[in-house]
PDB file of the backbone (N, CA, C, O) and the ligand in Angstrom, with CONECT records:
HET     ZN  A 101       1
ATOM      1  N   UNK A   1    -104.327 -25.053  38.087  1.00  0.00           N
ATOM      2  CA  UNK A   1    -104.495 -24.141  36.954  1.00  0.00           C
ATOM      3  C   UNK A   1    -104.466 -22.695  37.420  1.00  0.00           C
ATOM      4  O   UNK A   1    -105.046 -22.372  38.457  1.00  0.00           O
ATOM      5  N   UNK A   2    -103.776 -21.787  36.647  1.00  0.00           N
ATOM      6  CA  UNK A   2    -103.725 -20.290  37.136  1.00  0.00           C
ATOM      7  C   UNK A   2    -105.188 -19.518  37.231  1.00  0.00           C
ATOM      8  O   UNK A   2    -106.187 -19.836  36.586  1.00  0.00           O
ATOM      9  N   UNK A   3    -105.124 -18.832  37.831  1.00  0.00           N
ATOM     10  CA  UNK A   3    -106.238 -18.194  37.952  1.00  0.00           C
ATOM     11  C   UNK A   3    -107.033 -17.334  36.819  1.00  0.00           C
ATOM     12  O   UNK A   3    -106.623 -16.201  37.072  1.00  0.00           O
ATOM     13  N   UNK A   4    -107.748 -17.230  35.941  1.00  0.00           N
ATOM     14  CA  UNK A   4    -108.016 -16.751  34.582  1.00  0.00           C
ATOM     15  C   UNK A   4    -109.461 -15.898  35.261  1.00  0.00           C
ATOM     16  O   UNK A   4    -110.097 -16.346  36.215  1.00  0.00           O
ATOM     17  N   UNK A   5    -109.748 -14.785  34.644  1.00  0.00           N
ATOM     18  CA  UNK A   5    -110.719 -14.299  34.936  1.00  0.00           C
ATOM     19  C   UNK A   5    -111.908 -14.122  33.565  1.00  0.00           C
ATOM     20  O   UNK A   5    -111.755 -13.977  32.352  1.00  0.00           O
ATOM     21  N   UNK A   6    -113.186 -14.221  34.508  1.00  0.00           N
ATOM     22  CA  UNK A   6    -114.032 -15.182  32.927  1.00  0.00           C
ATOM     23  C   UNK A   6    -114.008 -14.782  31.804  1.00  0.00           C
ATOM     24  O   UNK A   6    -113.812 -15.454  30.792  1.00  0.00           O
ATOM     25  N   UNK A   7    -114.290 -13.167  31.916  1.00  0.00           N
ATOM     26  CA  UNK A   7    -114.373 -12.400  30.993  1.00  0.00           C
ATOM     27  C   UNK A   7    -113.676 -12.721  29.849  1.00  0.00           C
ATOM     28  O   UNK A   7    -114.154 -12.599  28.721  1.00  0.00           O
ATOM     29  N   UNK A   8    -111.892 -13.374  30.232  1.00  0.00           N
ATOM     30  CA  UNK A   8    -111.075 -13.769  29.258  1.00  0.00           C
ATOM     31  C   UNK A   8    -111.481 -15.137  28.821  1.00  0.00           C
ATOM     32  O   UNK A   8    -111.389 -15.301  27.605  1.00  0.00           O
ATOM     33  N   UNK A   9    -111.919 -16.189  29.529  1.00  0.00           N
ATOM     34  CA  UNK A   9    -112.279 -17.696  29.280  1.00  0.00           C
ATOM     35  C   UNK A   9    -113.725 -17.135  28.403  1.00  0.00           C
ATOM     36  O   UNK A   9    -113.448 -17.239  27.208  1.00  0.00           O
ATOM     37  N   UNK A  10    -115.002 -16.643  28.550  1.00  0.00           N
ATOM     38  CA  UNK A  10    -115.889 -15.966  28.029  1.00  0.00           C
ATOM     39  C   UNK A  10    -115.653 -15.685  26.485  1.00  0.00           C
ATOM     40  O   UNK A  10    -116.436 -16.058  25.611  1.00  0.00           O
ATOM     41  N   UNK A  11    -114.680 -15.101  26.295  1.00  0.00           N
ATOM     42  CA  UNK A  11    -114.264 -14.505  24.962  1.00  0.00           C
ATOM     43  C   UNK A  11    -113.530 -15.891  24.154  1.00  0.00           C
ATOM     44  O   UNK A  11    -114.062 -16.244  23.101  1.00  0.00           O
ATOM     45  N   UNK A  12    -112.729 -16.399  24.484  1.00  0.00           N
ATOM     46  CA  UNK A  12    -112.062 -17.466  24.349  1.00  0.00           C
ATOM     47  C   UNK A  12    -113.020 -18.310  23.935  1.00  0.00           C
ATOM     48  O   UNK A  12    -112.936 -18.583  22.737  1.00  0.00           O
ATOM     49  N   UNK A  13    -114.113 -18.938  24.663  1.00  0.00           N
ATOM     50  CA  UNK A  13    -115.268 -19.908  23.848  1.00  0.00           C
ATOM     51  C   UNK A  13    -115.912 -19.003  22.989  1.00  0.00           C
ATOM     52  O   UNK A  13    -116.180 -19.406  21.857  1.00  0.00           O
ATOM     53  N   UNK A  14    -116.162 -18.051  23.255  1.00  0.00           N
ATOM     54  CA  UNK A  14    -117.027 -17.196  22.194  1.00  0.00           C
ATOM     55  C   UNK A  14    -116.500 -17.461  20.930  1.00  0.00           C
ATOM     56  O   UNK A  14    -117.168 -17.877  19.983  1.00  0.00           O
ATOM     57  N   UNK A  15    -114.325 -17.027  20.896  1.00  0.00           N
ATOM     58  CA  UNK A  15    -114.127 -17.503  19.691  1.00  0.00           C
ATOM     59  C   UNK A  15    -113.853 -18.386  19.096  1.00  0.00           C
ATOM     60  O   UNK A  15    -113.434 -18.575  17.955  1.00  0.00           O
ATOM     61  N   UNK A  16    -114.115 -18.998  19.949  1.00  0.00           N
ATOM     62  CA  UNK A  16    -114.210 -20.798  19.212  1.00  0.00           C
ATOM     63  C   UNK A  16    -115.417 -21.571  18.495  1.00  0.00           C
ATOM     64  O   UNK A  16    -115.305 -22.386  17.579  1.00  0.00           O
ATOM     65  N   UNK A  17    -116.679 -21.105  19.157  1.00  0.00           N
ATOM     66  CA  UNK A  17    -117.930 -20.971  18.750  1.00  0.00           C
ATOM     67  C   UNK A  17    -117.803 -20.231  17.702  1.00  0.00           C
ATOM     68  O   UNK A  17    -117.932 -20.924  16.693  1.00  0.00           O
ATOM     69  N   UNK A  18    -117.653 -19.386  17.523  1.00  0.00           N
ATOM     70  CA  UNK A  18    -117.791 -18.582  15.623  1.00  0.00           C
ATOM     71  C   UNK A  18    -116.856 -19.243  14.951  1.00  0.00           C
ATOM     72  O   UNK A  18    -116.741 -18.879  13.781  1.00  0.00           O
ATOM     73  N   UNK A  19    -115.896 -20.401  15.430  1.00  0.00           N
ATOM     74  CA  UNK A  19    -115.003 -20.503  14.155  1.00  0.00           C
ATOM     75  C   UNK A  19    -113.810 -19.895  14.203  1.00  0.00           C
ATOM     76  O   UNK A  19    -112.848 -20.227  13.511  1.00  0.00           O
ATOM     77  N   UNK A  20    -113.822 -18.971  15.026  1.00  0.00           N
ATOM     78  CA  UNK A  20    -112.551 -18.111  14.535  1.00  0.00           C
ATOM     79  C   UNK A  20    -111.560 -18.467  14.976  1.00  0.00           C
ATOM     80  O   UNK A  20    -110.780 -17.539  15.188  1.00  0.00           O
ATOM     81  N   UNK A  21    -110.960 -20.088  15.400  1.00  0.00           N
ATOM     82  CA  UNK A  21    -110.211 -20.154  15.539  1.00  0.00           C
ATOM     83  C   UNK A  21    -109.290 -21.380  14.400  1.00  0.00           C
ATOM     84  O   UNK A  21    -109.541 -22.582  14.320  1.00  0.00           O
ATOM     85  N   UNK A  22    -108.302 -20.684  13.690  1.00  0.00           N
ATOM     86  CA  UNK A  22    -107.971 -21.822  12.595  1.00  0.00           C
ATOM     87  C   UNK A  22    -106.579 -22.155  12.931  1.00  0.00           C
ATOM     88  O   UNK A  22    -105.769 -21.388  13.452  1.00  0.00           O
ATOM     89  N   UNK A  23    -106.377 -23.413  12.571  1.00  0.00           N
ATOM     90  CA  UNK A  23    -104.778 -24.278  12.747  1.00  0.00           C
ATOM     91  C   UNK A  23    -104.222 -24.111  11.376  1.00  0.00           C
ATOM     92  O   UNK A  23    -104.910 -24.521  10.441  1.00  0.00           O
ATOM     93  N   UNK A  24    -103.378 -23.711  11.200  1.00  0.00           N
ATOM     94  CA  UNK A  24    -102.539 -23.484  10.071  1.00  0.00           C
ATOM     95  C   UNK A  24    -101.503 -24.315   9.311  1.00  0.00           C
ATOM     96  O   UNK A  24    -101.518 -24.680   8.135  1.00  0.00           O
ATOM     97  N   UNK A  25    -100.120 -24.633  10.786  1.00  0.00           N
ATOM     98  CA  UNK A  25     -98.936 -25.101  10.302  1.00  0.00           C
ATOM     99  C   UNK A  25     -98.850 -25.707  11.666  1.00  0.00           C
ATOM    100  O   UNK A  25     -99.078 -25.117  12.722  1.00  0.00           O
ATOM    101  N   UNK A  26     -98.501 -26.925  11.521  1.00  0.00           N
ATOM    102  CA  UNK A  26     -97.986 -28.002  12.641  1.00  0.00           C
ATOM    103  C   UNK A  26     -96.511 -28.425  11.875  1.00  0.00           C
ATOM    104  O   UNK A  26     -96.282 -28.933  10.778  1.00  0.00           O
ATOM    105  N   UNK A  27     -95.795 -28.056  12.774  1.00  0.00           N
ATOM    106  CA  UNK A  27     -94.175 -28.502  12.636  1.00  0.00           C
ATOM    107  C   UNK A  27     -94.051 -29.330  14.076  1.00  0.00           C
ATOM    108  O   UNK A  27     -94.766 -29.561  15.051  1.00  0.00           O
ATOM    109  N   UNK A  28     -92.913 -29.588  13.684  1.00  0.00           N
ATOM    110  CA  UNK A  28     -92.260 -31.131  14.898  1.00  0.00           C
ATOM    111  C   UNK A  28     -92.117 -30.066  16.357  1.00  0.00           C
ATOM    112  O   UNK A  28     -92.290 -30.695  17.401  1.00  0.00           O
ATOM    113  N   UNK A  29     -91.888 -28.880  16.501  1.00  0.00           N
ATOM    114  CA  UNK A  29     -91.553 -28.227  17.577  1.00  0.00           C
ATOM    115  C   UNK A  29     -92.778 -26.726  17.832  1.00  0.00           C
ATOM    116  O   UNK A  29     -92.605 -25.889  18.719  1.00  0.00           O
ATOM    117  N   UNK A  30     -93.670 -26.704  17.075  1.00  0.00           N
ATOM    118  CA  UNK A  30     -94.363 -25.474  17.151  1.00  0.00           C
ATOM    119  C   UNK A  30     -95.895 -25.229  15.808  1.00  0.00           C
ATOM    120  O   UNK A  30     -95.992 -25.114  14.587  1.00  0.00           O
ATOM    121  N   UNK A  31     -96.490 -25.247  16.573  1.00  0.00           N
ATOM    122  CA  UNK A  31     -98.147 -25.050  15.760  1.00  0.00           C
ATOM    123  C   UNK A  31     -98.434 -23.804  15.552  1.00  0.00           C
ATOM    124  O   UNK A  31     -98.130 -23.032  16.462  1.00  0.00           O
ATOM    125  N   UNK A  32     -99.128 -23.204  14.252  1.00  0.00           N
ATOM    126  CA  UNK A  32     -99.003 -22.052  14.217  1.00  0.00           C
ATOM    127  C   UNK A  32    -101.162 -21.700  14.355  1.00  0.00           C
ATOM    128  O   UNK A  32    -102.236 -22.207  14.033  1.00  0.00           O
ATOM    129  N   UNK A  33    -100.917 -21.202  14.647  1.00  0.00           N
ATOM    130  CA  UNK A  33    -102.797 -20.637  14.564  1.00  0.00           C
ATOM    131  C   UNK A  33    -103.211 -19.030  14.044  1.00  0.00           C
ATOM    132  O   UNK A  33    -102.461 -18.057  14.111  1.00  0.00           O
ATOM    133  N   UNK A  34    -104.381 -19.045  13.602  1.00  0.00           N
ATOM    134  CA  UNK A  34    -104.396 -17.881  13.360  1.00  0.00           C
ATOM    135  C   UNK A  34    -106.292 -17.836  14.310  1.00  0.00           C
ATOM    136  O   UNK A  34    -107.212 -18.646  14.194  1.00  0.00           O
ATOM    137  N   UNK A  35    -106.238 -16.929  14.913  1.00  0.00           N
ATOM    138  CA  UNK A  35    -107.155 -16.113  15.464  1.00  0.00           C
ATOM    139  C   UNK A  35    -107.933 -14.798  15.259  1.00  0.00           C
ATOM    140  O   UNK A  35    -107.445 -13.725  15.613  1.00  0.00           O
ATOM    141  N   UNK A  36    -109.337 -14.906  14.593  1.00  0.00           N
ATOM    142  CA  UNK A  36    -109.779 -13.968  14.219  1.00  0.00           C
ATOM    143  C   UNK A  36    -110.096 -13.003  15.550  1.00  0.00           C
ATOM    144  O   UNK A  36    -110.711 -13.582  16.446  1.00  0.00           O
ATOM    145  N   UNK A  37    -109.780 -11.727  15.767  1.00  0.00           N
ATOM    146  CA  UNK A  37    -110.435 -11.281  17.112  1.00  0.00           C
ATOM    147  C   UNK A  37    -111.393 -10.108  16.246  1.00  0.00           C
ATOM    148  O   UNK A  37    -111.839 -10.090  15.099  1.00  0.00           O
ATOM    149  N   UNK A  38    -111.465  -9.139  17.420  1.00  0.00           N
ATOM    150  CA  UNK A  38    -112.229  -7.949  17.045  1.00  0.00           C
ATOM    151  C   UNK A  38    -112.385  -7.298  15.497  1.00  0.00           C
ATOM    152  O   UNK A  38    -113.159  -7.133  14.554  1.00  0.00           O
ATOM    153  N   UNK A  39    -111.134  -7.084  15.959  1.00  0.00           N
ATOM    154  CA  UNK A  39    -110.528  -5.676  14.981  1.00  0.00           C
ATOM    155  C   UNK A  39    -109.249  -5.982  14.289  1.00  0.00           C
ATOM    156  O   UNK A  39    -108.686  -5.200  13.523  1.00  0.00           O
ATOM    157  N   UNK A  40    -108.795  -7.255  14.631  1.00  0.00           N
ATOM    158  CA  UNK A  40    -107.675  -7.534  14.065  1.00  0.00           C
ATOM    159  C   UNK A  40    -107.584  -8.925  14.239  1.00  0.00           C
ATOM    160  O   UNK A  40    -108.234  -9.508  15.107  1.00  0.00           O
ATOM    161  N   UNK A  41    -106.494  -9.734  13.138  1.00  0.00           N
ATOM    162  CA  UNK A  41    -106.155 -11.081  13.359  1.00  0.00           C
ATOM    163  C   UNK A  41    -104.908 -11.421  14.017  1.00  0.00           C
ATOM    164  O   UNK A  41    -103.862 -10.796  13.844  1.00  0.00           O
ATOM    165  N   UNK A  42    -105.082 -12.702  14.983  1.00  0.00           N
ATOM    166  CA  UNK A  42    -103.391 -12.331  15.923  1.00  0.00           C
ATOM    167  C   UNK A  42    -103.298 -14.079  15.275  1.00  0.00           C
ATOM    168  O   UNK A  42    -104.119 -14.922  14.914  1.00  0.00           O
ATOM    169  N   UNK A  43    -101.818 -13.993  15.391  1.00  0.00           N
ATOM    170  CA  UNK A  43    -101.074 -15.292  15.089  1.00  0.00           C
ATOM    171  C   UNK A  43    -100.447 -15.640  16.298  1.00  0.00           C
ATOM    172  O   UNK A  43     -99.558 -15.017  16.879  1.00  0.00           O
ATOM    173  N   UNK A  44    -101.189 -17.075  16.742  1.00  0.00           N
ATOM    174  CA  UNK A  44    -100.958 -17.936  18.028  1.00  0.00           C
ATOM    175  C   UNK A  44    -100.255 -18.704  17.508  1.00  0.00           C
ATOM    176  O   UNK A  44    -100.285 -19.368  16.471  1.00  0.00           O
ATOM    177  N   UNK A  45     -99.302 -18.506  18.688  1.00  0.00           N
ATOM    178  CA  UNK A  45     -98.346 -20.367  18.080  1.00  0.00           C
ATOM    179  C   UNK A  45     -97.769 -20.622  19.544  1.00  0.00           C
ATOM    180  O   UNK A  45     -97.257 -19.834  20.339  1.00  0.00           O
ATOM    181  N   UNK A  46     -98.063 -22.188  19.643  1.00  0.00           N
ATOM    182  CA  UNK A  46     -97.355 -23.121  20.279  1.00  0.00           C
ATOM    183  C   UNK A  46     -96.724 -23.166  20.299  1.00  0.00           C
ATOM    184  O   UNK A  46     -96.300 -23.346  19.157  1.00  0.00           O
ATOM    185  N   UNK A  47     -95.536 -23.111  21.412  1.00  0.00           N
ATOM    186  CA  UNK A  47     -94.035 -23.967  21.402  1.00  0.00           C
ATOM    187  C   UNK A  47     -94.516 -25.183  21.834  1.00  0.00           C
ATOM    188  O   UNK A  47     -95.068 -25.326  22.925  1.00  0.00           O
ATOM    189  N   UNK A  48     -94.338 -26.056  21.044  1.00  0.00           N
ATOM    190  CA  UNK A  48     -93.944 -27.416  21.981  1.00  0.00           C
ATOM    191  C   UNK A  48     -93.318 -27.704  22.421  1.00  0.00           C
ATOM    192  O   UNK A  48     -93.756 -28.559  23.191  1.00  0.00           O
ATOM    193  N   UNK A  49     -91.979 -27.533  22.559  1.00  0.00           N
ATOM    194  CA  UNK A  49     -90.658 -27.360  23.404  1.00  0.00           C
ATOM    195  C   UNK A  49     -91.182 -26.984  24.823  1.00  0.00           C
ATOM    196  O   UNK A  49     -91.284 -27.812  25.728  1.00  0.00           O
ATOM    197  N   UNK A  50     -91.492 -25.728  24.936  1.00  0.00           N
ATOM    198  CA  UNK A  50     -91.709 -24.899  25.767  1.00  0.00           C
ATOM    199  C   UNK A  50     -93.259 -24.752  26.540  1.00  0.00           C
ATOM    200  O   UNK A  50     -93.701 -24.083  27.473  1.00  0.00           O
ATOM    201  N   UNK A  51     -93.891 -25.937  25.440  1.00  0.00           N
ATOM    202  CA  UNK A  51     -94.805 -25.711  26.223  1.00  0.00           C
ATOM    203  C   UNK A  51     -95.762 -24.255  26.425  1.00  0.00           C
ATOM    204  O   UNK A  51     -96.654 -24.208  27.273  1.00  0.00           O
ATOM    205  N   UNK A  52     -95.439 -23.111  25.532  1.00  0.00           N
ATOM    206  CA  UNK A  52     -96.066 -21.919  25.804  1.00  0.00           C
ATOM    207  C   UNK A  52     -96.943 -21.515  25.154  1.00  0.00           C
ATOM    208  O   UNK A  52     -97.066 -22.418  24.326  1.00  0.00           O
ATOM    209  N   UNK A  53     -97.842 -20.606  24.867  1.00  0.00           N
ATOM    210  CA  UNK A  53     -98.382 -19.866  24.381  1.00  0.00           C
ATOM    211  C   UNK A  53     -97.404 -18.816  23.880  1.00  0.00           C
ATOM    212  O   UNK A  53     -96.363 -18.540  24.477  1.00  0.00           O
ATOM    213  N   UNK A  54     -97.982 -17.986  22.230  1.00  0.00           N
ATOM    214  CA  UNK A  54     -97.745 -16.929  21.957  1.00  0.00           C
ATOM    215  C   UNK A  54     -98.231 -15.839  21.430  1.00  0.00           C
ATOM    216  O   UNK A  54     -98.076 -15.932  20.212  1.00  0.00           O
ATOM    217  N   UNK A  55     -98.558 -15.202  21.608  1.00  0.00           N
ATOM    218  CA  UNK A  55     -99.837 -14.193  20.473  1.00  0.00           C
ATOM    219  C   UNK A  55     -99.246 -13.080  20.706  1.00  0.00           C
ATOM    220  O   UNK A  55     -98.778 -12.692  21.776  1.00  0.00           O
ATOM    221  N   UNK A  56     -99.278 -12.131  18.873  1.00  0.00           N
ATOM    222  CA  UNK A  56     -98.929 -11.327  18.975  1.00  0.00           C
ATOM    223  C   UNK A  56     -99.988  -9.697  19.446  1.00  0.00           C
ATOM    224  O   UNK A  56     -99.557  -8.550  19.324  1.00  0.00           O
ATOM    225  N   UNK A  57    -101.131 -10.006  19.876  1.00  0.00           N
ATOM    226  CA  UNK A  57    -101.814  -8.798  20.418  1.00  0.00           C
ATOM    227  C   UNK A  57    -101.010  -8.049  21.419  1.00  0.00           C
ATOM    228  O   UNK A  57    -100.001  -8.454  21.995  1.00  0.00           O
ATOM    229  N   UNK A  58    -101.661  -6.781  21.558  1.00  0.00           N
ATOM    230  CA  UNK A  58    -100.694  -5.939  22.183  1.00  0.00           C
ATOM    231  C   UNK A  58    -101.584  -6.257  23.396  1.00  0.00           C
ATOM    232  O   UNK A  58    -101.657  -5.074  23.727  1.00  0.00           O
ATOM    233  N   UNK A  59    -102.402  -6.951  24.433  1.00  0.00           N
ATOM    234  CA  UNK A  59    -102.802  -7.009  25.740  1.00  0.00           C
ATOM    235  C   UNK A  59    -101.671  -7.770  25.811  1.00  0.00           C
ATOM    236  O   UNK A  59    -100.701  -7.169  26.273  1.00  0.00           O
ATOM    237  N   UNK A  60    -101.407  -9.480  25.340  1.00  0.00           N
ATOM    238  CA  UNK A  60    -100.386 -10.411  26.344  1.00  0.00           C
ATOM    239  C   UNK A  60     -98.590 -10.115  25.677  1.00  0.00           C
ATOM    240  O   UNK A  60     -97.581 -10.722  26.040  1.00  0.00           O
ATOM    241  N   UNK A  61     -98.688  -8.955  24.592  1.00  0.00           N
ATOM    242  CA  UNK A  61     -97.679  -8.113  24.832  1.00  0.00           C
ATOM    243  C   UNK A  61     -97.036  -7.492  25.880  1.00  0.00           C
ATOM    244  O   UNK A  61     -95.882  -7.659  26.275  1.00  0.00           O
ATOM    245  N   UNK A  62     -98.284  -6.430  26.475  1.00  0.00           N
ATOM    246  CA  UNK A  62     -97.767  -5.911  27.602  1.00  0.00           C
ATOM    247  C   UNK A  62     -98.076  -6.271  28.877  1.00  0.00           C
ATOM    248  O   UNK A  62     -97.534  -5.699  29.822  1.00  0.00           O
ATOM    249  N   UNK A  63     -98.916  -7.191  29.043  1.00  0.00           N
ATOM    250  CA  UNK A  63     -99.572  -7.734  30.517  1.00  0.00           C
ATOM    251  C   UNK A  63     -98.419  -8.936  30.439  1.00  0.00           C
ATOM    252  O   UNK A  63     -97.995  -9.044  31.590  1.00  0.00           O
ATOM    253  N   UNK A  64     -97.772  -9.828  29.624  1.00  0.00           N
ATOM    254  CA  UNK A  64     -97.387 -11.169  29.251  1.00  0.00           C
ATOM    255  C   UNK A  64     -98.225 -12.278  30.237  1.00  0.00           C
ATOM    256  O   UNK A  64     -97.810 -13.135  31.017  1.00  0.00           O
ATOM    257  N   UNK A  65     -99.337 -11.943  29.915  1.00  0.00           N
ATOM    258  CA  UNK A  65    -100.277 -12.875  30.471  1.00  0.00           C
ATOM    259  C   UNK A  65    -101.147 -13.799  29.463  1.00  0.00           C
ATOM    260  O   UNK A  65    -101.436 -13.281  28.385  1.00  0.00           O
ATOM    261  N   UNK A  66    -101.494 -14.837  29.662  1.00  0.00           N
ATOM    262  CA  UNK A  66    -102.412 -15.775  28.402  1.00  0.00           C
ATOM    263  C   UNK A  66    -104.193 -14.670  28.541  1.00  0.00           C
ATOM    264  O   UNK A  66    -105.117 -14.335  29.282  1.00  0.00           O
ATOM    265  N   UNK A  67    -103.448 -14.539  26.821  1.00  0.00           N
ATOM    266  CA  UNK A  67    -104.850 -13.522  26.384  1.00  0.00           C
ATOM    267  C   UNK A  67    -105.860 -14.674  26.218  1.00  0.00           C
ATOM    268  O   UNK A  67    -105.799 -15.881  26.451  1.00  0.00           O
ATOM    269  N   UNK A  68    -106.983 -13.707  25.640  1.00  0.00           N
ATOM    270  CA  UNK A  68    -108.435 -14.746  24.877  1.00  0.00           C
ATOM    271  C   UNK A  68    -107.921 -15.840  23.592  1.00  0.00           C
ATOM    272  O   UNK A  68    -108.398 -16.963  23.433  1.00  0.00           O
ATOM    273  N   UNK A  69    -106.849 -15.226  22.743  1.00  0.00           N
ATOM    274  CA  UNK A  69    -106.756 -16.021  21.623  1.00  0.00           C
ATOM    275  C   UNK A  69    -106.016 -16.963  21.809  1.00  0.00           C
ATOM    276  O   UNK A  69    -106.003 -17.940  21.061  1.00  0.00           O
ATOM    277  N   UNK A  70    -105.145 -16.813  23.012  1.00  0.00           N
ATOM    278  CA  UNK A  70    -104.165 -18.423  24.081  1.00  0.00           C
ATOM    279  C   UNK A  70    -105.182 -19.489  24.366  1.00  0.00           C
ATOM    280  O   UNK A  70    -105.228 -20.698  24.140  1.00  0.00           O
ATOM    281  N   UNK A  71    -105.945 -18.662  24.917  1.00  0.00           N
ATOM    282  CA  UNK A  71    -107.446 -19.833  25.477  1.00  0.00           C
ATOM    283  C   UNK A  71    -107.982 -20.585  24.427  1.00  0.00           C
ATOM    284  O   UNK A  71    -107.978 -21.795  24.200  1.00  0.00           O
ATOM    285  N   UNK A  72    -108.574 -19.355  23.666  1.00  0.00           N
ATOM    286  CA  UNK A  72    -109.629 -19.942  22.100  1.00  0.00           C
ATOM    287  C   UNK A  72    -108.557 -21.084  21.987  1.00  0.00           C
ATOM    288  O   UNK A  72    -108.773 -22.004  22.776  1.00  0.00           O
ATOM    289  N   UNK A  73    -107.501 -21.231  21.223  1.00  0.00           N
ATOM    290  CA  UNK A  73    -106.438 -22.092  20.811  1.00  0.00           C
ATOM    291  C   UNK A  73    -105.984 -23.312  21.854  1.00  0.00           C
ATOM    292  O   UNK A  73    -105.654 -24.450  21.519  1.00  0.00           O
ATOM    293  N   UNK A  74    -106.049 -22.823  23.087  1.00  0.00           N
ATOM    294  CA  UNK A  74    -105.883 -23.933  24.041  1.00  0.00           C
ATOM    295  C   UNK A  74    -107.269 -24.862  23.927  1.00  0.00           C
ATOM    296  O   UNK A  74    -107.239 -25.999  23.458  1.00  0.00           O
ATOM    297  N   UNK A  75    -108.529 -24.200  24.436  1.00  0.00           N
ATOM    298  CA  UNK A  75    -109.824 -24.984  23.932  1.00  0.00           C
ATOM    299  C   UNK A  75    -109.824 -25.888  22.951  1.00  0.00           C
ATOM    300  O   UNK A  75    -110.125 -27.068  23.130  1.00  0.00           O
ATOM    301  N   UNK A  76    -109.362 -25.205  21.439  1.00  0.00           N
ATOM    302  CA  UNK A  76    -109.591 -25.922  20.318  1.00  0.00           C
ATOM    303  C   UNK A  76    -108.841 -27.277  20.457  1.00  0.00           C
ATOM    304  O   UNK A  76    -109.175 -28.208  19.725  1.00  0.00           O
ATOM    305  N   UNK A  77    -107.906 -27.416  21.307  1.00  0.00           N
ATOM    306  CA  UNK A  77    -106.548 -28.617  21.164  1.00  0.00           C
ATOM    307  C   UNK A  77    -107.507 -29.515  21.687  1.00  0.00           C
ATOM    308  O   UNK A  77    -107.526 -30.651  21.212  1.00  0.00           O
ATOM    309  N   UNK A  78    -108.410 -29.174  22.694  1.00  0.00           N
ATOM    310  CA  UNK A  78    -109.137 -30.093  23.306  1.00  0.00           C
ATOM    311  C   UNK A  78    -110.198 -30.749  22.884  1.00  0.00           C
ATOM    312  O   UNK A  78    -110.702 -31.781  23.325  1.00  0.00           O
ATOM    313  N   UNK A  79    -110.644 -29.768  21.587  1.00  0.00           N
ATOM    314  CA  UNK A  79    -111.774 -30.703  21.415  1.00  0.00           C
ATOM    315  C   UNK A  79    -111.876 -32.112  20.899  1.00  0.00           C
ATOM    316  O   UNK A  79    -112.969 -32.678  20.861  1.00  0.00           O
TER     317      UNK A  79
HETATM  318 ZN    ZN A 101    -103.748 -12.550  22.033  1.00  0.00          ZN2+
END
């Protein structure tokens, strides 16, 4: 597993614990989520194809690294 630093895993259960993380639209190739964060709501979606994460916040915009709301959403698959 890549190396994640807590602060981001931290936030990630945090928003899973409040709820804020909701499943929307499951299609044959891609799940859509919506993620409540701070100050704004970001829309996570799965490729299943690809296997990826996507969120539109501007951190894994410009870092293209798996933000908090990749995690929250990865968590939730698991429970
Ligand atoms: Zn994000």
């Amino acid at each position: 597993m890549e190396k994640v630093s807590n602060e981001i895993m931290r936030k990630a259960r945090m928003l899973l614990e409040f709820g804020k993380v909701q499943k929307d639209i499951d299609t044959e190739k891609r799940t859509y989520y919506t993620v409540e964060g701070d100050s704004e709501t970001h829309s996570v979606i799965y490729d299943k194809i690809k296997k990826e994460f996507l969120c539109d916040c501007k951190w894994s915009t410009l870092t293209n690294k798996k933000c908090s709301h990749m995690f929250a959403v990865e968590l939730k698959g698991m429970e």
